[in-house]
C-alpha positions as CSV (number, residue, x, y, z in Angstrom):
1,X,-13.2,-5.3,2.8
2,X,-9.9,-5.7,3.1
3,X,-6.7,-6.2,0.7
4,X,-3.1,-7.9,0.5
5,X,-2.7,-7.6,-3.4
6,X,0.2,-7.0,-4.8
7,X,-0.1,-7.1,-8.9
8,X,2.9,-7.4,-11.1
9,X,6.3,-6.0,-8.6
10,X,7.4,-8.3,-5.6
11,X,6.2,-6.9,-2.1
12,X,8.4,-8.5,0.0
13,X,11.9,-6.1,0.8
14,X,13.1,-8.0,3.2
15,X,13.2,-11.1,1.7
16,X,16.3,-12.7,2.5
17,X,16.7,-14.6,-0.9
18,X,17.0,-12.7,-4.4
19,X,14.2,-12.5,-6.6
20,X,12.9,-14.8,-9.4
21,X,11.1,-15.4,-12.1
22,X,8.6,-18.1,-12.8
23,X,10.2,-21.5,-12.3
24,X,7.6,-23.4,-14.2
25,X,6.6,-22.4,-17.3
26,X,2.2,-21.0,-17.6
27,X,0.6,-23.2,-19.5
28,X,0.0,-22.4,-23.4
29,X,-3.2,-22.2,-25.0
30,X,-6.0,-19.3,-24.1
31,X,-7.9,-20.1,-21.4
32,X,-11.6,-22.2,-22.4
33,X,-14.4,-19.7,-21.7
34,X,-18.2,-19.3,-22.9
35,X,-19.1,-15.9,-22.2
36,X,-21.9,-14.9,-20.0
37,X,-25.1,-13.5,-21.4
38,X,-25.0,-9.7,-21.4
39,X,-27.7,-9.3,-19.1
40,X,-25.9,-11.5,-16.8
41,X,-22.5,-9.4,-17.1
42,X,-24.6,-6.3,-16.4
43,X,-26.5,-7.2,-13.4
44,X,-23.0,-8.7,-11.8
45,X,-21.2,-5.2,-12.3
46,X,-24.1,-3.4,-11.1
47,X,-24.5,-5.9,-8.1
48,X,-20.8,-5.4,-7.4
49,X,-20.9,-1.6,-7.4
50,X,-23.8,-1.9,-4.6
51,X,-21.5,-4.5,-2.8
52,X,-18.6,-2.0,-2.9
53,X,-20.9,0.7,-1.5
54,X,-22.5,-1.6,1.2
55,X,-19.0,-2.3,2.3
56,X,-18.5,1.1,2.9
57,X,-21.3,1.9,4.7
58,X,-20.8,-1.3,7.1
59,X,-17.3,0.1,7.9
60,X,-19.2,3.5,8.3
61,X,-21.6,2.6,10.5
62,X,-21.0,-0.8,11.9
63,X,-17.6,-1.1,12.9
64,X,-16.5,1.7,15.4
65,X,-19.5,0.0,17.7
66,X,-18.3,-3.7,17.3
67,X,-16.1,-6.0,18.4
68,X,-13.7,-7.8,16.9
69,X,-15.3,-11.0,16.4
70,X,-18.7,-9.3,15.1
71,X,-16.1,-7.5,12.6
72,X,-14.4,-10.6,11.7
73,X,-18.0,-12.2,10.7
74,X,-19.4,-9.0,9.0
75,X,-16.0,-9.3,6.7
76,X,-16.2,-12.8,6.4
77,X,-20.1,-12.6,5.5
78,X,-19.0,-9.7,3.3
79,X,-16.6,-11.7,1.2
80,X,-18.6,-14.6,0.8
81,X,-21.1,-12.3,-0.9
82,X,-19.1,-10.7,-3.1
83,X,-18.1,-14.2,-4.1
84,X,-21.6,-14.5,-5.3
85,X,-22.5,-11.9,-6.7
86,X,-19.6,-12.5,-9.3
87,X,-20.7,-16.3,-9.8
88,X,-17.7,-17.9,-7.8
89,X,-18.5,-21.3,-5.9
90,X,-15.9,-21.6,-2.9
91,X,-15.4,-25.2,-2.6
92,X,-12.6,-26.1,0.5
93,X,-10.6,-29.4,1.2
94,X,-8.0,-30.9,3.0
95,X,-6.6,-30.3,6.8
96,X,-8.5,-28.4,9.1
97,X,-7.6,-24.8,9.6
98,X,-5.6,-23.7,12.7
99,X,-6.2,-21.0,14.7
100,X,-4.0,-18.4,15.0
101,X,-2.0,-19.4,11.7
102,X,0.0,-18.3,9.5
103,X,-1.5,-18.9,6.3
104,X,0.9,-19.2,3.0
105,X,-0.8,-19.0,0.2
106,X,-0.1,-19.2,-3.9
107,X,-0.9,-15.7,-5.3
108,X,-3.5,-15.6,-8.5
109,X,-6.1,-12.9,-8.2
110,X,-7.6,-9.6,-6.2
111,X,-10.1,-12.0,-5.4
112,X,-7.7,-14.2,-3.3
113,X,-8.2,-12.1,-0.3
114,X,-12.2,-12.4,-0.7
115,X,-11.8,-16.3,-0.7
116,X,-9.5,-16.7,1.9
117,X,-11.5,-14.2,4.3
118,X,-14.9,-16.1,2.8
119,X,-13.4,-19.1,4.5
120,X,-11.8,-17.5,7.7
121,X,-11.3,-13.6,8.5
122,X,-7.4,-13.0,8.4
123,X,-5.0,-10.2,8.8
124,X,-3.2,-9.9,5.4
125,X,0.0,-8.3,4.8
126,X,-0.1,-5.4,1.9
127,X,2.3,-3.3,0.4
128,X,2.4,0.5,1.9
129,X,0.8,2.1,-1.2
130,X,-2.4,0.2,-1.1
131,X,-2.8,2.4,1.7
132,X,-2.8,5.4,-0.7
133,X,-5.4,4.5,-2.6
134,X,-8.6,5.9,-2.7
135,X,-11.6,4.0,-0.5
136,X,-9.5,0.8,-1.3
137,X,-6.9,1.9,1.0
138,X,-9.1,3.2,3.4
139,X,-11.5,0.0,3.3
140,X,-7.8,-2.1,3.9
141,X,-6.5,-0.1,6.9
142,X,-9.8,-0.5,8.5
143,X,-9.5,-4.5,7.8
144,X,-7.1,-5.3,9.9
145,X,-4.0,-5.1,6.9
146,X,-0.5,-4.8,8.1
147,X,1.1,-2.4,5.2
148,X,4.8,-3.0,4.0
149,X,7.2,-0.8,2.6
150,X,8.8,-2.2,0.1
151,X,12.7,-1.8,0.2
152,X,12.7,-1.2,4.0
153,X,13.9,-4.0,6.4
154,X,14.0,-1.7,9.1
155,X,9.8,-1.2,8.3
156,X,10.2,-5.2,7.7
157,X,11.1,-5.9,10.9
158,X,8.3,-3.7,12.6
159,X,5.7,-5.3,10.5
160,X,7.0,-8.7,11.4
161,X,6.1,-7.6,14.8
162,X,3.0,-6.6,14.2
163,X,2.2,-9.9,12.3
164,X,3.3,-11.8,15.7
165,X,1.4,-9.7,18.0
166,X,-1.9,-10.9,15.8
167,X,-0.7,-14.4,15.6
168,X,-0.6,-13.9,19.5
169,X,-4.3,-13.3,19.9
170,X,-5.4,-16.2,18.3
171,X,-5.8,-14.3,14.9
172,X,-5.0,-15.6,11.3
173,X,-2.3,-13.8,9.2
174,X,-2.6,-14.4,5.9
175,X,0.7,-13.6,2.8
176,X,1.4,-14.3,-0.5
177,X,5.3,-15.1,-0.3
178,X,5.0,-15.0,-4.4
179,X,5.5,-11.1,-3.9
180,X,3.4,-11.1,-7.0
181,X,0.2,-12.7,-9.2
182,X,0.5,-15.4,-12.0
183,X,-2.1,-16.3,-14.3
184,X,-2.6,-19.7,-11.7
185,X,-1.0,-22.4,-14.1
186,X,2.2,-22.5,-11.7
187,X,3.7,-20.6,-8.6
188,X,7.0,-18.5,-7.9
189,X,9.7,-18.3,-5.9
190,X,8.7,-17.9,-2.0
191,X,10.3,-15.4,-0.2
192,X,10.7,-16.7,3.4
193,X,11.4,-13.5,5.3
194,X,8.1,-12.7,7.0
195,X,7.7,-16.3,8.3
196,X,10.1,-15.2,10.8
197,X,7.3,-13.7,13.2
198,X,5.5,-17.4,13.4
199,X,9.0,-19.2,13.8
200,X,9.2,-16.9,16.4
201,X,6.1,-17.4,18.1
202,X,5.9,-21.6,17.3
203,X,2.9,-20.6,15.5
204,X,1.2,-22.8,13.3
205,X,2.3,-22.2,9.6
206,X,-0.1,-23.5,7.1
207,X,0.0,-23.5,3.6
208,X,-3.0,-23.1,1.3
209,X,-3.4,-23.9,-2.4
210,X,-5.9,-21.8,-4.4
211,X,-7.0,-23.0,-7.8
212,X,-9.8,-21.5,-10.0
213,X,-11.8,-23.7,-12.7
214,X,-14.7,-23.1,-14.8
215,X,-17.9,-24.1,-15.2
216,X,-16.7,-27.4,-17.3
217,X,-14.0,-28.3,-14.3
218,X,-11.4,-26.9,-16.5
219,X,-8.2,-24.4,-15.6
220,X,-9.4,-21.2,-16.4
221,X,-7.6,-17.6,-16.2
222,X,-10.4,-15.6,-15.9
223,X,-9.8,-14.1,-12.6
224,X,-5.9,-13.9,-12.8
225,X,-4.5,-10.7,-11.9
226,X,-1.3,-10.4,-13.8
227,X,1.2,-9.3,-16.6
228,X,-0.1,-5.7,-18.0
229,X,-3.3,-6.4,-17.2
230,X,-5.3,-4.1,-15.5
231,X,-8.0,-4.4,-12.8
232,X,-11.0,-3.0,-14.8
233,X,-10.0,-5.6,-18.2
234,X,-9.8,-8.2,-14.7
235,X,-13.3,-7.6,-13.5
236,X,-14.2,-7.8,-16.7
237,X,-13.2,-11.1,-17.5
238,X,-14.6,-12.7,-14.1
239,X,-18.3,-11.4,-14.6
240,X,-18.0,-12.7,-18.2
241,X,-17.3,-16.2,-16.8
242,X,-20.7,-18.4,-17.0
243,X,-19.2,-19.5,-13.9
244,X,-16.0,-20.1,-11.5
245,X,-15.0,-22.4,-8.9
246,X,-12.4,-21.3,-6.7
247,X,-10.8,-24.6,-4.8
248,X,-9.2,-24.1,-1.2
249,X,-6.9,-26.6,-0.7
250,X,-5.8,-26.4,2.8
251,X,-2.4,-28.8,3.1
252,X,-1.2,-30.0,7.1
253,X,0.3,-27.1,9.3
254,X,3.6,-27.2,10.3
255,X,5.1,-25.8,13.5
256,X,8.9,-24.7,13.2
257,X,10.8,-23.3,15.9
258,X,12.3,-20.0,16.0
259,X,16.2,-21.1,14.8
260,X,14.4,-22.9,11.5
261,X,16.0,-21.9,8.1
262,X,12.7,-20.0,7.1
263,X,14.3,-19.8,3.4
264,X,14.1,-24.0,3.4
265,X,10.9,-23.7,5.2
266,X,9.8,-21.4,2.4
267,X,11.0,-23.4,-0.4
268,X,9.0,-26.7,1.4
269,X,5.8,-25.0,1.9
270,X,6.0,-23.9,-1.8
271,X,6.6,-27.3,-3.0
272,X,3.6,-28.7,-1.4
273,X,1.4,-25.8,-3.0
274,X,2.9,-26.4,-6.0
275,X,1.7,-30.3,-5.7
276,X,-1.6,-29.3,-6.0
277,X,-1.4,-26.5,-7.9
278,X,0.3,-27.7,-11.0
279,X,-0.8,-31.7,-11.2
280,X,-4.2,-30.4,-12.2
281,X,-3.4,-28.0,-14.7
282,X,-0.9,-30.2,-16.4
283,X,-3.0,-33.0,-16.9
284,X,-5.8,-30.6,-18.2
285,X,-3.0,-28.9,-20.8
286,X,-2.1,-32.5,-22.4
């Protein structure tokens, strides 16, 4: 319930930096995975297909007679279900979250959204098309998701708006500055454009380090989302995982004001993910 994913191509046309590539090598080596037992893979995809549908129905049925905070805890109760079903453990540390934050977030997976709205229901920012697609789309625009077109600063600017006028109400925003997935060994370049609106609004901005591991402790790619890969071989490869672990690292908001160079901000909030992100998995690749 609910989507910000963008796979592969930046999302982020207004960024006021130019694009890069990946300024930290992924680490070598196939990723160490035992392989579920069939039966297991089976009764995952069917359980996830019933998930899908129950979503669905719940936006159906429940949501044009609630209110915002029963949606927020049916999504977040969703997500933390799906979670589950797929035999992910959320395990969270660090800072306390903020209300009405801006969350900043290393990109790695579809299932990013799920654990970040298992934790706390936000608004995430998507690129237009997700819009377009079938159910997803629908299931997204329904979920609060503030769509972007790519290659449009004048649209840029209106959904920077819109990302301020939920920041105002107390809500979380969550984006992936990365523009793009990685297979979670390192992070790329932030773009810092649409941390304007918080600037703005001397919202909290709080960055948060995702990391999957395995059932042994180890880095594992099983649920990355990236290269040529697509999201049926993706699925696939996170209910064949005996097990997952997806860490939340949540690292101490900052509060900037609105004449702060968002591209340095950018560039610090990245280096703090990157702290956590990258001291784990290069100790496990030595």
């Amino acid at each position: 319930m609910g989507s910000g994913l963008q796979h592969r191509r930046p999302s982020d046309p207004a960024a006021d930096e130019p694009a890069a590539g990946a300024l930290r090598p992924p680490l070598p080596g196939p990723s160490r995975l035992t392989p579920a037992g069939a039966a297991t893979r089976l009764a995952r995809r069917v359980r996830l297909v019933l998930h899908l549908l129950g979503g669905l129905a719940i936006v159906l049925t429940l949501f044009p007679f609630a209110g915002l905070a029963r949606r927020r805890a049916l999504r977040q109760r969703w997500s933390a279900r799906l979670l589950a079903i797929v035999g992910i453990e959320l395990r969270v540390s660090g800072e306390p979250l903020e209300s009405g934050a801006l969350l900043v977030a290393n990109h790695v997976s579809w299932l990013d959204i799920f654990v970040i709205n298992a934790l706390t229901p936000a608004a995430f920012v998507s690129k237009a098309e997700v819009r377009s697609w079938p159910a997803i789309g629908w299931l997204a625009a329904k979920n609060d998701t503030l769509f972007l077109h790519r290659g449009s600063r004048g649209h840029a600017r209106i959904v920077s708006r819109e990302i301020g006028a939920v920041l105002a109400t107390g809500q979380v925003v969550a984006l992936f500055p990365e523009g793009t997935t990685t297979d979670g060994s390192h992070v790329l370049h932030f773009h810092g454009a649409l941390l304007q609106p918080a600037l703005d609004a001397r919202a909290p901005i709080q960055a948060v380090a995702l990391r999957y591991r395995d059932a042994h402790g180890h880095f594992t790619r099983a649920p990355a989302y990236w290269g040529d890969m697509t999201l049926m071989q993706c699925i696939a490869n996170i209910v064949a995982a005996p097990a997952i672990v997806a860490e939340v690292i949540l690292l101490p908001p900052v509060r900037g004001e609105a004449d702060v160079d968002r591209r340095a901000l950018a560039a610090a909030l990245r280096e703090r993910i990157v702290s956590q992100v990258t001291l784990k998995a290069d100790a496990e690749s030595a």
